[in-house]
LUMSE-571955 format. One record per residue (C-alpha): x, y, z. Coordinates in nm, 3 decimals, padded with zeros to 5 digits. Example, Ala and Ser with C-alpha at 12.3 -4.5 7.8 and 13.67 -1.06 7.14 Angstrom:
<c1->01.230&c2->-00.450&c3->00.780>
<c1->01.367&c2->-00.106&c3->00.714>
END
This chain:
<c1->09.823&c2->11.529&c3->08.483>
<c1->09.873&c2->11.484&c3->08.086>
<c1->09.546&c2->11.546&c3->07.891>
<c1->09.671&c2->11.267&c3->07.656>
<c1->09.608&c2->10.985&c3->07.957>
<c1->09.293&c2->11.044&c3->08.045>
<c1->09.069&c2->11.338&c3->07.854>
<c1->08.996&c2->11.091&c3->07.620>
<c1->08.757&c2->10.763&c3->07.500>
<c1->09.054&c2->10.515&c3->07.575>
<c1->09.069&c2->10.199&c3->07.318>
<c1->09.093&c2->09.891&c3->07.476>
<c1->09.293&c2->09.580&c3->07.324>
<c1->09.332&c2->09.246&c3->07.485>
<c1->09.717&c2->09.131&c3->07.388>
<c1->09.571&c2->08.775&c3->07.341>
<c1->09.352&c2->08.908&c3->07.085>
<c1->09.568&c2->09.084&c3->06.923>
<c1->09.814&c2->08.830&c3->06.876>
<c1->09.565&c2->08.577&c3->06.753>
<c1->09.417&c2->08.822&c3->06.490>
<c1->09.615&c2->09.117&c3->06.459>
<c1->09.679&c2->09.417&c3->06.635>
<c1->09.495&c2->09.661&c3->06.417>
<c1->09.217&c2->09.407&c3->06.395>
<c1->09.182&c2->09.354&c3->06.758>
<c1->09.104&c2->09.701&c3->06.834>
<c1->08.864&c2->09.814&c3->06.551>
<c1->08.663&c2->09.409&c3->06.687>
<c1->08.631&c2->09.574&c3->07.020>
<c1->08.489&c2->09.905&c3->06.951>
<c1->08.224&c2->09.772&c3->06.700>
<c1->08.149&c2->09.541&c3->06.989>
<c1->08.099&c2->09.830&c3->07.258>
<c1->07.930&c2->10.074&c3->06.943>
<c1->07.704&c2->09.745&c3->06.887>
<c1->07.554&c2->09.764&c3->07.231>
<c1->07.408&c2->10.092&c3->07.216>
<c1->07.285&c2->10.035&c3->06.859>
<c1->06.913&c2->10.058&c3->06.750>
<c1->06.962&c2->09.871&c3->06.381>
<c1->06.832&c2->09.569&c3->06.425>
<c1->06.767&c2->09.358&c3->06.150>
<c1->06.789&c2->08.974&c3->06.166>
<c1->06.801&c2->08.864&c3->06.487>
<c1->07.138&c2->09.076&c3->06.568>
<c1->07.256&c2->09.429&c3->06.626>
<c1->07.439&c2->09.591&c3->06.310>
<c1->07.609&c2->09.956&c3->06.277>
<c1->07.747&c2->10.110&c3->06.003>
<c1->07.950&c2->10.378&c3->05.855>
<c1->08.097&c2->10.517&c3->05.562>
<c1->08.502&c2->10.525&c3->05.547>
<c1->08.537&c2->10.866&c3->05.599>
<c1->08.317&c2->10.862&c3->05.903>
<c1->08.551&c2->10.597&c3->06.032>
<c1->08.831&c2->10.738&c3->06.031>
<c1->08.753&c2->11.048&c3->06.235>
<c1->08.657&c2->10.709&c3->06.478>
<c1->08.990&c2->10.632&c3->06.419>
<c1->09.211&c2->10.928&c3->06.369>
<c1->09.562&c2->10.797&c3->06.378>
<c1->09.524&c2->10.570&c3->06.110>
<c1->09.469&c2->10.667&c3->05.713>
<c1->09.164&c2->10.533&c3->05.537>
<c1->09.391&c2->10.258&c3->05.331>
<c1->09.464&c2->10.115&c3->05.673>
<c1->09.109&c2->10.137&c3->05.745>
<c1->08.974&c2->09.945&c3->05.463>
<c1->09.280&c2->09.710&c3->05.458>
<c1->09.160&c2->09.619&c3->05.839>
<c1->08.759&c2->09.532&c3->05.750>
<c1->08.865&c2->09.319&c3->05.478>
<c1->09.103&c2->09.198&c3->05.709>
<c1->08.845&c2->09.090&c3->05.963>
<c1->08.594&c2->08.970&c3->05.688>
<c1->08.836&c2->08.742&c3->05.565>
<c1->08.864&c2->08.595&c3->05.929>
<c1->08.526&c2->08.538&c3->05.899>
<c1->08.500&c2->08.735&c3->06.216>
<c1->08.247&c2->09.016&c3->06.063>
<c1->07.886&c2->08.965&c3->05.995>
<c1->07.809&c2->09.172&c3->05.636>
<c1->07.498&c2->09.334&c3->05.522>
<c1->07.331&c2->09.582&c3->05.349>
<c1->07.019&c2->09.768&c3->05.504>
<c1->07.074&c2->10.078&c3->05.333>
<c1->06.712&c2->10.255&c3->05.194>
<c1->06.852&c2->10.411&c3->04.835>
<c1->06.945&c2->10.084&c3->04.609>
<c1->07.291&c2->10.233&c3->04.492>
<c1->07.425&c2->10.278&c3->04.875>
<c1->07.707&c2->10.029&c3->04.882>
<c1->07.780&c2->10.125&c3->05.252>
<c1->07.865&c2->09.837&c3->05.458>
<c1->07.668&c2->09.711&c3->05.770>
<c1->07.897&c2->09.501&c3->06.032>
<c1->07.771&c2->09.281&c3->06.344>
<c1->08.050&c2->09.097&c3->06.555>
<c1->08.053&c2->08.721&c3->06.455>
<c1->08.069&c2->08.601&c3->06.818>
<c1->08.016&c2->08.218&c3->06.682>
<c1->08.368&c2->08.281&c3->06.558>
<c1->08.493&c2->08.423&c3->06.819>
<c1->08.412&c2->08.204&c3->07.050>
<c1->08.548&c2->07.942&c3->06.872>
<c1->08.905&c2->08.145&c3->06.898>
<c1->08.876&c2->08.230&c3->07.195>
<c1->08.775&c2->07.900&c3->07.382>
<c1->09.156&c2->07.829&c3->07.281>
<c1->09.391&c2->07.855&c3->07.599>
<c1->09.700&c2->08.063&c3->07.574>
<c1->09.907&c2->07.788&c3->07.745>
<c1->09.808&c2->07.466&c3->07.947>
<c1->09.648&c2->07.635&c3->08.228>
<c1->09.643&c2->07.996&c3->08.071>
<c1->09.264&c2->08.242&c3->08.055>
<c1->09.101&c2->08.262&c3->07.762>
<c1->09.039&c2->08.569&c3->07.584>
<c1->08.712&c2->08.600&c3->07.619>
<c1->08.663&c2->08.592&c3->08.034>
<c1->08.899&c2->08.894&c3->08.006>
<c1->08.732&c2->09.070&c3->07.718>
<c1->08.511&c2->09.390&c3->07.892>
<c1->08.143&c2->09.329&c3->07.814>
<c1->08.180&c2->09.032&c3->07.670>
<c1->07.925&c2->08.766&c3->07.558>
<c1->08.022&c2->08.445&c3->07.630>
<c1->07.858&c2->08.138&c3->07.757>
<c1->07.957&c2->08.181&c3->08.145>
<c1->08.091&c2->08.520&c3->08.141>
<c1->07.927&c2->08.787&c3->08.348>
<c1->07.801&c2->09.135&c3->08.182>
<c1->07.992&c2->09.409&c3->08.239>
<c1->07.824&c2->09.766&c3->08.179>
<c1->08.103&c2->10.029&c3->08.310>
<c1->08.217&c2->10.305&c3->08.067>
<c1->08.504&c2->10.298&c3->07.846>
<c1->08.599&c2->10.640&c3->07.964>
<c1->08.646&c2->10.461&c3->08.344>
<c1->08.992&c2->10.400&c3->08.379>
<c1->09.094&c2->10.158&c3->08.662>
<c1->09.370&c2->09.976&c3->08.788>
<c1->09.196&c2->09.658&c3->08.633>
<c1->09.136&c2->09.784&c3->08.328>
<c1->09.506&c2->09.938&c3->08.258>
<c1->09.678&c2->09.571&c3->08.407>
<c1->09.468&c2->09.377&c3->08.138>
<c1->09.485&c2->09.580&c3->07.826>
<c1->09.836&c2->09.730&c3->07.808>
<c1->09.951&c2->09.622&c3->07.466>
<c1->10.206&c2->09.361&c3->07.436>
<c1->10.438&c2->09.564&c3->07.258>
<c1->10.505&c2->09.305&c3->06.975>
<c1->10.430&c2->09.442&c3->06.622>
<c1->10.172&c2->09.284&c3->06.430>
<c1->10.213&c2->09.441&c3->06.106>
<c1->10.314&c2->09.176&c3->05.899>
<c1->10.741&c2->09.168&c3->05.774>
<c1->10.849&c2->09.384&c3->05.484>
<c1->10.866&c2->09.130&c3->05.135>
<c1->11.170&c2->09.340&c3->05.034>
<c1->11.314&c2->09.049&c3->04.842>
<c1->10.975&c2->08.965&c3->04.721>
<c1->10.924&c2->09.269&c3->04.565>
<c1->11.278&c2->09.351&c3->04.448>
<c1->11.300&c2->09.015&c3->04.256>
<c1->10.895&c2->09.096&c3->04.079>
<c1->11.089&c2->09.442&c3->03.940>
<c1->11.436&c2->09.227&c3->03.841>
<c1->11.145&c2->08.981&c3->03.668>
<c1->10.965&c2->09.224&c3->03.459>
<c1->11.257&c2->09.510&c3->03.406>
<c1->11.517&c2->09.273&c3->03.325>
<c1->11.738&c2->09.389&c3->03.595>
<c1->11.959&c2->09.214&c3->03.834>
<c1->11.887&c2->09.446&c3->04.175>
<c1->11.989&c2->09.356&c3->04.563>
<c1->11.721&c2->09.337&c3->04.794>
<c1->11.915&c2->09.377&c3->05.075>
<c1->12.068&c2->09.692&c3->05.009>
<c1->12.034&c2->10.027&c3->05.220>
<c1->11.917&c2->10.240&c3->04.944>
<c1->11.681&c2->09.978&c3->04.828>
<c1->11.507&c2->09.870&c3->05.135>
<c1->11.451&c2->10.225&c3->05.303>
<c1->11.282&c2->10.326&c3->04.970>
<c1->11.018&c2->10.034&c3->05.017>
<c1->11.013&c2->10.060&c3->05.363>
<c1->10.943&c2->10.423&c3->05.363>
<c1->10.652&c2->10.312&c3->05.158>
<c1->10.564&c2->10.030&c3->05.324>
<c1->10.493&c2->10.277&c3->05.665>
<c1->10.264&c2->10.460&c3->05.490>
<c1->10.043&c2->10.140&c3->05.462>
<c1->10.138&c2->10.050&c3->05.100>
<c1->10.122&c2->09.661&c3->05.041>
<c1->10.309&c2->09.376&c3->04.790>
<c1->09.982&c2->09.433&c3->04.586>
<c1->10.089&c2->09.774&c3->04.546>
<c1->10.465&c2->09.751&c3->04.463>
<c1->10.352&c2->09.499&c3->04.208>
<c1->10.104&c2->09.731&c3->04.037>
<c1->10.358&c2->10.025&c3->04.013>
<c1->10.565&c2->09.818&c3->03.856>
<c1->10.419&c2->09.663&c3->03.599>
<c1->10.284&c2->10.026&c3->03.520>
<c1->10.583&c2->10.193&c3->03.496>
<c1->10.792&c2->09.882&c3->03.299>
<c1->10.495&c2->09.861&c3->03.068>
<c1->10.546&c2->10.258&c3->03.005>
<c1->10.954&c2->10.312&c3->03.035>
<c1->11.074&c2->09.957&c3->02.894>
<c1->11.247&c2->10.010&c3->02.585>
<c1->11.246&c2->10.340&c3->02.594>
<c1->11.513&c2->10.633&c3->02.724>
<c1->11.291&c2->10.638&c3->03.049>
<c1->11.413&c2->10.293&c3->03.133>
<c1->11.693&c2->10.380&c3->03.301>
<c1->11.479&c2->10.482&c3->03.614>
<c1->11.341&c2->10.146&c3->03.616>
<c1->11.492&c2->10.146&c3->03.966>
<c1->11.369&c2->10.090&c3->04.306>
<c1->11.463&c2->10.466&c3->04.428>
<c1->11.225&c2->10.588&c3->04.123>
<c1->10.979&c2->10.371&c3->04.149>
<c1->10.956&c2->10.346&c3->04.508>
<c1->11.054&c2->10.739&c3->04.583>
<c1->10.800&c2->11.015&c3->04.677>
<c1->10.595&c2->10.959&c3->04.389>
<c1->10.474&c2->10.633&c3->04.447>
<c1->10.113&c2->10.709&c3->04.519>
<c1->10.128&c2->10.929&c3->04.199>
<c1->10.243&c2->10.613&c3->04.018>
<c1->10.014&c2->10.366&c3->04.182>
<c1->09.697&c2->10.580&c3->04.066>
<c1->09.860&c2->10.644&c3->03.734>
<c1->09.622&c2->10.474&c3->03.424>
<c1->09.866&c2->10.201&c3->03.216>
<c1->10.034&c2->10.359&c3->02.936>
<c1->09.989&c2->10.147&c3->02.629>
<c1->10.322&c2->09.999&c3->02.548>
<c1->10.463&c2->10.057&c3->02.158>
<c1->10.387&c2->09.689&c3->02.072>
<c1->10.021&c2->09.705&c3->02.198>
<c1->09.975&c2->10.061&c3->01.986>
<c1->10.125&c2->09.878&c3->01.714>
<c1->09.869&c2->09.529&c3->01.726>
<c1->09.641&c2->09.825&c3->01.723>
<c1->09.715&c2->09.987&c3->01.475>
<c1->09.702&c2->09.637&c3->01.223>
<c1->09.414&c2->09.495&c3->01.329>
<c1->09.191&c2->09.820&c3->01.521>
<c1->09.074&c2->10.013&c3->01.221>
<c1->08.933&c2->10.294&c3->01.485>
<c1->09.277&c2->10.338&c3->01.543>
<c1->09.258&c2->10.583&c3->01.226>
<c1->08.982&c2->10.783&c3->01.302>
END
């Protein structure tokens, strides 16, 4: 039999879940909640574990570390995350995370139709109110297990803002570009699979119109420049001073001489 089906830690998602909070969401909820039960950090009242983001991505080695991060924040700003900081040393910033099941409860009490289960009676090991304890091992694969967590198959990643972003660059480069066409929209979505967001496309932007505007580099003010292979190179590029700011400095910034 395939190695890949079953020499492996499988990850469990619950399509409910995931289409209530994300897909990427729903699985990095359910291992902290199985890593949380054989935790020994225990600080107020609850179980925490922690990691740095290196260390969690060889937990999760298909995704990139950008995805990573993007996914915390993702379930912080569901409010689904309890967020501390037991570190010893004073400078470690590294984040401590405890499953808000006050939260989750609250979302999952929520049928999926009129006489439909909740998440939570399906959700192995759960902690819920009237929901039995189940101890089995993840690496257990069973009939019951593979009928309730095969993924629905619906992508979760949310749409691609391709005429969101192509009107910000028409905006600030003064140009009059389609957002629907071929060229345009496999450039951003190329970009957009390597877990680049709106946040992004914005930033390169404004970098690159700042630096090329008005000069003989504006012609590749374009979405197959800006958006190409270089992108990242862009994105972590430091703003170029444009000629009017070096010329403000140079009236009023008398350093400017030195």
């Amino acid at each position: 039999m395939n190695n890949l089906l079953i020499d492996d830690y499988p990850i469990l998602v619950l399509p409910k879940l995931a289409t209530e909070i994300g897909l990427n969401e729903a699985i990095v909820l359910q291992q902290i909640h199985y890593w949380l039960k054989n935790s020994s950090h225990y600080h107020d009242n609850r179980k925490w574990i922690y990691n740095s983001y290196p260390e969690w991505q060889k937990q999760f080695p298909f995704w990139s570390e950008r995805t990573i991060k993007r996914t915390f924040s993702s379930l912080e700003k569901q409010d689904l995350l309890h967020v501390g900081n037991y570190n010893k040393a004073g400078f470690d910033r590294t984040k401590w995370y405890s499953v808000k099941y006050e939260t989750l409860n609250q979302l999952v009490a929520r049928p999926s139709g009129q006489n439909g289960p909740t998440i939570m009676t399906k959700w192995p090991d759960a902690i819920g109110q009237n929901d039995p304890t189940n101890t089995r091992d993840y690496t257990e694969i069973t009939t019951e297990t593979t009928n309730n967590n095969i993924l629905s198959g619906n992508p979760t990643s949310p749409s691609i803002p391709y005429k969101e972003i192509i009107d910000y660059l028409n905006e600030k480069a003064g140009k009059q570009f389609k957002h629907n066409t071929g060229k345009s929209k496999r450039c951003i979505e190329a970009r957009w699979n390597e877990d680049f967001r709106l946040d992004d496309f914005k930033k390169v932007i404004d970098i690159k119109t700042s630096e090329w505007l008005g000069t003989s580099q504006e012609k590749y003010l374009r979405p197959e420049t800006l958006f190409g292979t270089k992108f990242e190179g862009y994105l972590n590029q430091q703003p170029q001073p444009s000629g009017m700011d070096q010329l403000e400095r140079m009236k009023h910034d008398e350093s400017y001489w030195d």
